[in-house]
N, C-alpha and C positions, 0 to 999 in steps of 0.2 A: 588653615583656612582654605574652603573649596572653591572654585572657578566662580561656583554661583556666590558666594559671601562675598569676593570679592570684588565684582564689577562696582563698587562705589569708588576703589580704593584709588584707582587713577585718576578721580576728579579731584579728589584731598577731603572728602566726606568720610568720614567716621560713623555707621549704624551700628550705635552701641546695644545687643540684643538682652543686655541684662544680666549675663553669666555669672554666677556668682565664684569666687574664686576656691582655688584647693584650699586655705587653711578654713573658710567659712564650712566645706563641707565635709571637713575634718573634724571640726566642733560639731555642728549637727549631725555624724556620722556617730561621736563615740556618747553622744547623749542619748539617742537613738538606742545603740550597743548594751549602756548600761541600764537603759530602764527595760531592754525585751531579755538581759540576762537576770537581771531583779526576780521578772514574772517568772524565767522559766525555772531557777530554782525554788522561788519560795513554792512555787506549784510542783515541783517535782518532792519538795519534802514534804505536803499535805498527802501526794499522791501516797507517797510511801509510808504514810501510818496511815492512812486510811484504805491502800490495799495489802494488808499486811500480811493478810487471809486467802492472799490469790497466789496462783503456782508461778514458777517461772516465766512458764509461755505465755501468760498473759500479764505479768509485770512488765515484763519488754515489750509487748505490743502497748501497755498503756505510755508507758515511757516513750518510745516511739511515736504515737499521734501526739503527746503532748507536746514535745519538740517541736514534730514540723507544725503544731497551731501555732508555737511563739517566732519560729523562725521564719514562715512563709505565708500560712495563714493571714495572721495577725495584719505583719505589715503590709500587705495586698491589699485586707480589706479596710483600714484606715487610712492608705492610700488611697485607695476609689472614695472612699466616704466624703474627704475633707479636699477634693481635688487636688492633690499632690502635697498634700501638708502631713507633718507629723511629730511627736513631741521638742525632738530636736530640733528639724526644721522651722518648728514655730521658735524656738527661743534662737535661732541664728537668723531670721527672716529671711525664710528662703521658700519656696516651691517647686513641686517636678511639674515642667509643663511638656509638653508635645517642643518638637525640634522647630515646627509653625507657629508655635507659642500658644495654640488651643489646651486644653484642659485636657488632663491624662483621663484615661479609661478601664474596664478593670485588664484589659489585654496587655496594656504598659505596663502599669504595677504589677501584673503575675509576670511577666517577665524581669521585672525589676528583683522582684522576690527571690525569683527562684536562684539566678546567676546572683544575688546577694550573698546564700548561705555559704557561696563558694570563695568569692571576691572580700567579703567582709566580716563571716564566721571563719570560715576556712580558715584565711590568713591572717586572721584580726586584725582587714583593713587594710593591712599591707600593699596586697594587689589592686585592692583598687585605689590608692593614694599615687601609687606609680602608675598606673593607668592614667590617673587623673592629671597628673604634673605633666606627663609629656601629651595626652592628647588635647583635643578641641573645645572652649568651652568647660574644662572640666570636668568632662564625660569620663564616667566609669564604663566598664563592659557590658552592666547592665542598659548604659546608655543611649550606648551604642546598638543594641539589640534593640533596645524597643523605641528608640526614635527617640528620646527626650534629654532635658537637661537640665540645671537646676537652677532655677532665676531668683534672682535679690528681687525680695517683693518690700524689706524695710532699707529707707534708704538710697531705692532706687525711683526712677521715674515714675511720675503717676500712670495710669493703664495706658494705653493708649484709645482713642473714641472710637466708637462703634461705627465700620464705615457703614454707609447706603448707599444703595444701587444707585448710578448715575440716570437721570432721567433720560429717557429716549431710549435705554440700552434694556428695558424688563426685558421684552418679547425675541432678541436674539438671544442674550443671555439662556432663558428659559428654555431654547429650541436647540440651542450651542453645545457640541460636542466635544466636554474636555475634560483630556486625558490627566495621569497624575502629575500635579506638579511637586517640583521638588523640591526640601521643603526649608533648605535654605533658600533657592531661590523665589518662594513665597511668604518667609519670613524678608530677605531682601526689600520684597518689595511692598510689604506692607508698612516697613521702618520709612524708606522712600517716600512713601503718599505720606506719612506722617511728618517728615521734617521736608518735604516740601515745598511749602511758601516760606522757609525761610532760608533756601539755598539762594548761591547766585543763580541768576536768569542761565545764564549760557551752560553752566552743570545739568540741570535743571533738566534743560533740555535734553541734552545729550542721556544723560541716565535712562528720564522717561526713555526715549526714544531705544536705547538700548535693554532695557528690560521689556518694554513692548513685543521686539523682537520674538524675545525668548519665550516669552510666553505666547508667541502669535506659534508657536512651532505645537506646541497642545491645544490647538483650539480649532474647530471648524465646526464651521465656516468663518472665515475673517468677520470682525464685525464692519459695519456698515461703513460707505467709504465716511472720509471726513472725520471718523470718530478722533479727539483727543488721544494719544497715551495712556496718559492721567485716569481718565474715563476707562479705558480699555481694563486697565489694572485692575481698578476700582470694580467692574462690572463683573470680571473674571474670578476675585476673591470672594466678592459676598456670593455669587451666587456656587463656591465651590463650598464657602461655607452653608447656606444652605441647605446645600444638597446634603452635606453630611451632617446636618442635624435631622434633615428628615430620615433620612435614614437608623441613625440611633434612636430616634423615636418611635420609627417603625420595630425596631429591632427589639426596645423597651417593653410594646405592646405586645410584642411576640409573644415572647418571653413572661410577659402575664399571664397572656391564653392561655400558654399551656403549662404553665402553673395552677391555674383553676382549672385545666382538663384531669391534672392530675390529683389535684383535691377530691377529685368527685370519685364517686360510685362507680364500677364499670356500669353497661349497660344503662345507665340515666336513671337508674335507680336513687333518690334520695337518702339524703340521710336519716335518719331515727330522730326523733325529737327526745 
């Protein structure tokens, strides 16, 4: 556990973030395993009577992209589809979310993917089951590369709510320059605002007070005097969330444009009817 996971742990508060354990994602690992080795040979034996007619050099190139669509492809893009869910992961009730508990991206999962073929084909699972036992959460290598971890979505607590900006804080927030936080210590303290009111008073305070700190070290300009903790936290998260959804929205839209710039004709020429 890091400096930042662990500033609860002197008060005797427990932020339990959901981690689901090594033998959960050892079952959803080799359910996983057996259904993308299923695909890839019954596909590699259609490949092979239905190119039967083609030379070497292109039997290996086809055998080659078919692989990497079952071993990295695939699970990338069923990752991003289903926000970190996946056949296995569904029958163990699990998910990959971000190490802040946000929703994976395709940047997670393509890293997930790729250090998979090594961590879980390579060694069939081996490495990263040892990976797993001795490190944090459960984290495979992949994990650890791309920021995320795999959370008990059956079984485990319900979501936690949607926080909202504290009133009086939109217009600092909004003008508020801040830096990244870290994302245990912004999982910390979003678990904090959540169990809360039902800490003792003197903890309570003391934590607020000490994670305030830490997040007052990425923020400027302080917010306004007088502000809560509580408040400060609150205003700092939603509005970091925020900021990174406008931005994946803007990124989405991009990413449109010039998908339709590339659909088109050079020159603005039309298509043919």
């Amino acid at each position: 556990m890091t400096d930042e996971d662990a500033i609860l742990i002197g008060e005797g508060v427990v932020l339990d973030s959901g981690a689901a354990s090594v033998p959960l994602r050892m079952l959803s690992g080799a359910i996983d395993m057996a259904a993308t080795f299923t695909v890839l040979f019954v596909g590699m034996s259609m490949l092979e009577r239905a190119g039967a007619s083609l030379n070497d050099a292109w039997a290996r190139a086809v055998v080659i992209t078919w692989t990497v669509a079952c071993l990295v492809l695939a699970p990338m893009t069923v990752e991003t589809l289903t926000r970190g869910r996946s056949l296995g992961r569904w029958a163990a009730g699990l998910r990959i979310v971000r190490d802040d508990g946000g929703p994976v991206s395709v940047r997670h999962a393509a890293a997930r993917a790729l250090l998979g073929v090594l961590e879980l084909y390579g060694t069939l699972g081996m490495l990263a089951v040892t990976v797993s036992a001795f490190g944090t959460r459960g984290k495979r290598i992949g994990d650890y590369v791309a920021g995320t971890y795999a959370m008990r979505t059956r079984g485990a607590k319900r979501a936690l709510p949607r926080l909202a900006m504290p009133v009086g804080l939109e217009g600092w927030a909004r003008t508020a320059d801040i830096t990244r936080l870290g994302d245990g210590l912004a999982l910390t303290a979003r678990m904090f605002l959540s169990r809360a009111p039902d800490m003792h008073a003197p903890s309570r305070v003391r934590v607020g007070t000490r994670l305030s700190e830490q997040f007052a070290t990425h923020v400027s300009p302080p917010p306004p005097a007088g502000t809560h903790p509580e408040a400060f936290l609150a205003a700092v998260l939603v509005e970091r969330r925020d900021r990174e959804q406008r931005i994946e929205e803007a990124r989405m839209a991009r990413a449109e444009r010039d998908g339709d710039a590339l659909r088109r004709l050079p020159f603005g020429v039309p298509d043919a009817d």
